[in-house]
C-alpha positions as CSV (number, residue, x, y, z in Angstrom):
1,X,79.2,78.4,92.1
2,X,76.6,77.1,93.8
3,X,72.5,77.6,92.0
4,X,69.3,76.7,93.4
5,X,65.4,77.8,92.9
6,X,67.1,80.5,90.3
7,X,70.3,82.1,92.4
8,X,73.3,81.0,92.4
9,X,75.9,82.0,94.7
10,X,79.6,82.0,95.4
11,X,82.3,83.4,97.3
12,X,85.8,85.1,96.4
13,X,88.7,85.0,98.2
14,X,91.8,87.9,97.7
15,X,90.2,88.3,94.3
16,X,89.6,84.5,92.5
17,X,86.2,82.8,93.2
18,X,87.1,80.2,96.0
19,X,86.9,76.3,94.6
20,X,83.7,74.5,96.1
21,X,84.0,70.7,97.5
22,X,81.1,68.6,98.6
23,X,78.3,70.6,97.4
24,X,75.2,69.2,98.9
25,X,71.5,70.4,98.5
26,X,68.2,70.1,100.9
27,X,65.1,69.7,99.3
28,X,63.7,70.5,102.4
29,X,64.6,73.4,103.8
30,X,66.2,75.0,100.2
31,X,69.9,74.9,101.2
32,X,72.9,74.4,99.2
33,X,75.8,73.9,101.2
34,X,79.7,73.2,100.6
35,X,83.2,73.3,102.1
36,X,85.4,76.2,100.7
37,X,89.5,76.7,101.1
38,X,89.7,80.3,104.3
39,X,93.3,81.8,104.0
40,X,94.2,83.7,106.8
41,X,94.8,87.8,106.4
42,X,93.3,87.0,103.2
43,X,90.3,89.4,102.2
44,X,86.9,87.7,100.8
45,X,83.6,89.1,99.5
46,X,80.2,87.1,98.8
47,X,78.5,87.5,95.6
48,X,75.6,86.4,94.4
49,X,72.9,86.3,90.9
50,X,69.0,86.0,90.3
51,X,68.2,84.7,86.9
52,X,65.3,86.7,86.7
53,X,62.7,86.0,88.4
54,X,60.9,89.2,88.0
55,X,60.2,89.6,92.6
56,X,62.2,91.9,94.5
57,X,64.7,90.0,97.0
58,X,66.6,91.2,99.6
59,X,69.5,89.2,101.3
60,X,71.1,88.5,105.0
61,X,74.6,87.5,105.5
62,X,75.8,85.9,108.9
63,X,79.9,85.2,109.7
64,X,80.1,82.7,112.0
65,X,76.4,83.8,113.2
66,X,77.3,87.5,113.4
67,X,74.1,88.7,110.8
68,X,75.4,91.7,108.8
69,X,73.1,93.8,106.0
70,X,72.9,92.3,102.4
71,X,71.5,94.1,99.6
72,X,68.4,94.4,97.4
73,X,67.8,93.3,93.7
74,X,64.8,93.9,91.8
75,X,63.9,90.8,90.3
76,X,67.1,90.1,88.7
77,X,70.9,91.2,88.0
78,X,73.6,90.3,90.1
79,X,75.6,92.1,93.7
80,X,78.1,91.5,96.0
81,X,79.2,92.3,99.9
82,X,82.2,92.9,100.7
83,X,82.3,94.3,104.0
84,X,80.3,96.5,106.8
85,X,79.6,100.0,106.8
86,X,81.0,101.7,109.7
87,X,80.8,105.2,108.5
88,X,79.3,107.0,105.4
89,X,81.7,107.3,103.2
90,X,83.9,104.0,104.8
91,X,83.6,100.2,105.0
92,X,85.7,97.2,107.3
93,X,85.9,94.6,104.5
94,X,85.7,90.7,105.4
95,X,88.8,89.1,106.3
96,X,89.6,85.4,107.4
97,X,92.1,85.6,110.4
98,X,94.0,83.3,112.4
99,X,92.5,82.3,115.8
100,X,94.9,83.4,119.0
101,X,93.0,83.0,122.0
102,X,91.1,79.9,123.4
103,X,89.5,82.5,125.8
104,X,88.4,85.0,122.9
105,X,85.0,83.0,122.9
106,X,83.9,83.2,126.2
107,X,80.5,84.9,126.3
108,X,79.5,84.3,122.5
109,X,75.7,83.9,122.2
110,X,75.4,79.9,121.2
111,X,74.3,81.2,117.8
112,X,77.3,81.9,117.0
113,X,78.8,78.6,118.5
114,X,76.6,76.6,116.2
115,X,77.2,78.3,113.2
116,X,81.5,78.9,113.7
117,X,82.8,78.5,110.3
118,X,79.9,79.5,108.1
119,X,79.3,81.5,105.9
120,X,75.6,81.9,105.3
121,X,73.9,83.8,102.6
122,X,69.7,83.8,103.3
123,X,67.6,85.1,100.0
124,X,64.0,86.4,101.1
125,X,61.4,87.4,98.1
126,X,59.8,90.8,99.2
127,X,57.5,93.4,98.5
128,X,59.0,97.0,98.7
129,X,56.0,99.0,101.0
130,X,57.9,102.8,101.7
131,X,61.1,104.2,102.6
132,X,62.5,104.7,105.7
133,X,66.1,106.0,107.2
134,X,69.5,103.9,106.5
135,X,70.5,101.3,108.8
136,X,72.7,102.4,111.7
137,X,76.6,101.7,111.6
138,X,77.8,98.8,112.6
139,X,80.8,98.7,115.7
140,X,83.2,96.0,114.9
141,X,85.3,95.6,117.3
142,X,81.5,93.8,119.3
143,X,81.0,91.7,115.9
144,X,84.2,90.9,116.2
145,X,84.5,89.9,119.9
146,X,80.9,87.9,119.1
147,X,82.2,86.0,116.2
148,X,85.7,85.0,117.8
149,X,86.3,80.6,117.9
150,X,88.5,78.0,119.3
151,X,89.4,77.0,115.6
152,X,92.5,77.3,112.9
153,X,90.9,80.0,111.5
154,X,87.5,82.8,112.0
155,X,86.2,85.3,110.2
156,X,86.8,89.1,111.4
157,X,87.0,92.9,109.6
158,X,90.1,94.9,108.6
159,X,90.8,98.8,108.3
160,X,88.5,100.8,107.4
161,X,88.5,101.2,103.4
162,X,87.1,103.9,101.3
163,X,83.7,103.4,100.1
164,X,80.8,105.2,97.7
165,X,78.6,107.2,100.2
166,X,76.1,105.4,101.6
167,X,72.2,106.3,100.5
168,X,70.6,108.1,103.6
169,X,67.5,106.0,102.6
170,X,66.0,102.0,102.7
171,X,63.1,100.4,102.3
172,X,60.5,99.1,104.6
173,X,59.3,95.5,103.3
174,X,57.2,92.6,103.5
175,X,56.9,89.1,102.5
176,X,55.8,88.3,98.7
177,X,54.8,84.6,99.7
178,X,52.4,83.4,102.4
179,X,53.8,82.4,105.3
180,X,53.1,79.0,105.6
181,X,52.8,79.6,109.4
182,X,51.4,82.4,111.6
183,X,54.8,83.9,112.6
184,X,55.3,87.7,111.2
185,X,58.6,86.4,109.8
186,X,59.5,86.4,106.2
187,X,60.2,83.2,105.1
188,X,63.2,82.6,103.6
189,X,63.0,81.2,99.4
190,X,66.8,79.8,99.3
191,X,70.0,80.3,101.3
192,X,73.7,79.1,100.7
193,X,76.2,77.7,103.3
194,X,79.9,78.3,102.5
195,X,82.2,76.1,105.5
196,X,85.0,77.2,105.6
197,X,88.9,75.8,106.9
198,X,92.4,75.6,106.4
199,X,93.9,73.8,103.3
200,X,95.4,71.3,105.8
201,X,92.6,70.8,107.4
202,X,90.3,69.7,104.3
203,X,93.6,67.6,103.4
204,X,93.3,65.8,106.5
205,X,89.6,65.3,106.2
206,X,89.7,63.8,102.6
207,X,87.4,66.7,101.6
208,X,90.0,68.2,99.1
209,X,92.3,65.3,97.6
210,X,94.1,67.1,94.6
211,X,97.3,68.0,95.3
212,X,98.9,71.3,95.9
213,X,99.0,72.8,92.9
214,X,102.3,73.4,90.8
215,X,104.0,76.5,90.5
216,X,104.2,77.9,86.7
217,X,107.8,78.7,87.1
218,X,110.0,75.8,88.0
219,X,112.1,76.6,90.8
220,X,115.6,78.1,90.7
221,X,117.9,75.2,90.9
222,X,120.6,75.9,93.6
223,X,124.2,76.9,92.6
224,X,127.2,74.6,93.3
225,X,129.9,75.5,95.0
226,X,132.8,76.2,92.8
227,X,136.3,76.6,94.2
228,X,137.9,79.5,94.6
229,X,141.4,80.6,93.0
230,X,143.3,82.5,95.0
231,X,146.1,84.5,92.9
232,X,148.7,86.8,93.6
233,X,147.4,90.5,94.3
234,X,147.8,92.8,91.5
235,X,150.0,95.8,92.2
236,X,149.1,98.8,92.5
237,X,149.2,101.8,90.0
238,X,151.2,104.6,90.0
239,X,149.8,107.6,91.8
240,X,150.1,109.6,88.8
241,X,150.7,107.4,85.9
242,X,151.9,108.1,82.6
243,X,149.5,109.8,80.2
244,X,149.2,106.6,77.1
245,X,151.1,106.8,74.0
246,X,149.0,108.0,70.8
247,X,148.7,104.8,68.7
248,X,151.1,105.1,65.0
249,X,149.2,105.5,62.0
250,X,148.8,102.5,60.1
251,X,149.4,102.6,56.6
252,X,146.3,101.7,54.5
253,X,146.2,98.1,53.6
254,X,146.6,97.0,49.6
255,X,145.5,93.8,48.9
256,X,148.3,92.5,46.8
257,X,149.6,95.4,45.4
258,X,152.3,93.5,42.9
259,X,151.0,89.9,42.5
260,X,153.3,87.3,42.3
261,X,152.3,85.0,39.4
262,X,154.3,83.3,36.6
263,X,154.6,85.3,33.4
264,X,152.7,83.8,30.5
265,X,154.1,83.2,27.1
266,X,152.6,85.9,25.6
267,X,154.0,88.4,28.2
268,X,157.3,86.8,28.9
269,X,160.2,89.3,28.8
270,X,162.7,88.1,25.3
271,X,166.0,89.4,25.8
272,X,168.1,90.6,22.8
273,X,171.4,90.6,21.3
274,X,172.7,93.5,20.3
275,X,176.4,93.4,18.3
276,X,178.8,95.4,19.2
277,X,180.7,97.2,16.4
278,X,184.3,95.8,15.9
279,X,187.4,97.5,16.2
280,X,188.7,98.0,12.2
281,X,191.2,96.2,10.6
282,X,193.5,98.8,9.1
283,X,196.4,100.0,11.6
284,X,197.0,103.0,12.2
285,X,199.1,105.4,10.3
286,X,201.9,107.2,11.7
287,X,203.1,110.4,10.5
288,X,205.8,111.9,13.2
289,X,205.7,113.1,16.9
290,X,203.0,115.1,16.5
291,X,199.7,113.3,14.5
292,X,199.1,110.2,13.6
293,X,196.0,109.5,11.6
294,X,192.9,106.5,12.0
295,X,191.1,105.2,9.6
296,X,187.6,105.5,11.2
297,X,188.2,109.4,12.2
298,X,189.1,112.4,10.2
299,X,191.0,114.4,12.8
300,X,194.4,113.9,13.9
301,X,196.1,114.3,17.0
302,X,197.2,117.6,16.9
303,X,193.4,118.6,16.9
304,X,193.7,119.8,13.0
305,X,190.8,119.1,10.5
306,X,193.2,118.8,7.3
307,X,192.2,115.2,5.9
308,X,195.1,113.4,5.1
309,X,195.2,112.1,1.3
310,X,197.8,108.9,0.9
311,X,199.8,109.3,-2.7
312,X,198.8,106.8,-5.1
């Protein structure tokens, strides 16, 4: 941003303020002038601020010598142009372009010539007398023709963009301070000069000596080549394959439903002896074909119960 006599000015370029290199002031004719970074296709506005110095101003703009309007402001605040009314309701917005023609610039007025690749912004301190009619539209395809250079770069005017409707009315002025000469013309309290070029070009000069700057994001690093395996095709399905088997139930897992562990002593199994009872001792008695008679039952063979009772 550049400031002088209370206004600053500065210039932005597809919408970031544009850095400023070599800023340089004259005392004597109240100019503040320094190089500025033009990208071609890229749009740019000029803006600029009074601190408050409580006079009405109103403001030229010339592109490479073509003048264009400015705009008023009463004693302080800040605006901005950003392009050239070519219709009520419409505006061709500043844009840097990239020279194509050597021969565009035959016939441009040597105002123009001298001032290729400036931007100049001219601050006058007025007295509003009355209102008159709006300013006439501008036809730019002549300010374009007029402004054309043998350069990298120029300044020009793209489509036609839609704009807030322009006030059918101005104002008719005159100068606040005395004219220090006889001349009629209002004298001009502070300008700014923005010169403008390539990147490469204020490289080359020494005027901008940081380097490019860095991306945020590092780049993408590129892939290696990785071989290729090449295997056997896979063969094809059946044309009406078999529908798949319903999966078998599985029975519900128990987590050790018997646990195998060594019986304690206190739950170790004891196994017994039982004795078995003995056959007797007394033979058996024998009392003809038919019955014989045992000591440890009280039947007899023929199936009678008479109890047999031995003589003494």
């Amino acid at each position: 941003m550049l400031t002088h006599r209370g206004f600053s000015a500065w210039v932005v370029v597809d919408g970031s303020p544009a850095k400023e290199y070599l800023t340089a002031v004259s005392s004597n004719s109240n100019q503040v002038s320094c190089w500025i970074e033009g990208i071609p296709n890229k749009a740019f506005s000029i803006h600029w601020s009074d601190s408050g110095g409580k006079v009405d101003t109103c403001s030229f703009i010339t592109l490479d010598g073509v003048l264009v309007p400015g705009r008023f402001l009463l004693g302080s605040g800040a605006t901005f142009r950003s392009g050239v009314r070519t219709s009520k309701n419409t505006e061709a917005p500043f844009v840097f372009k990239q020279f194509q023609h050597a021969t565009d610039n035959v016939g441009t007025p040597s105002s123009s010539k001298a001032e290729a690749g400036m931007i100049t912004l001219k601050i006058k301190r007025v007295d509003r007398v009355s209102s008159r009619p709006a300013n006439l539209y501008q036809d730019v395809s002549k300010l374009s023709e007029a402004g054309q250079r043998q350069g990298a770069i120029c300044t020009g005017f793209g489509e036609d963009n839609k704009s807030y409707e322009q006030s059918p009315y101005t104002w008719t002025i005159k100068g606040h301070d005395p004219s220090p000469s006889k001349s009629k013309k209002i004298a001009t309290h502070v300008s700014f000069v923005f010169r403008y070029r390539t990147r490469e070009f204020l490289q080359t000069q020494g005027i901008i000596t940081e380097p490019d700057p860095v991306p945020d994001t590092p780049p993408i690093p590129k892939r290696v080549p990785v071989r290729r395996i090449v295997s056997a095709p896979a063969g094809a399905a059946p044309p009406t394959p078999s529908p798949t088997p319903p999966l078998r139930p599985q029975k519900p897992y128990i987590a050790a439903p018997y646990p195998l562990r060594r019986p304690t002593i206190d739950t170790r199994r004891i196994a017994s002896w039982r004795p078995t009872p003995s056959a007797s001792s007394q033979p058996l008695s024998y009392y003809g074909p038919k019955s014989f008679y045992s000591p440890d039952s009280s039947t007899t063979r023929d199936g009678s119960d008479s109890e047999y009772n031995a003589s003494q």
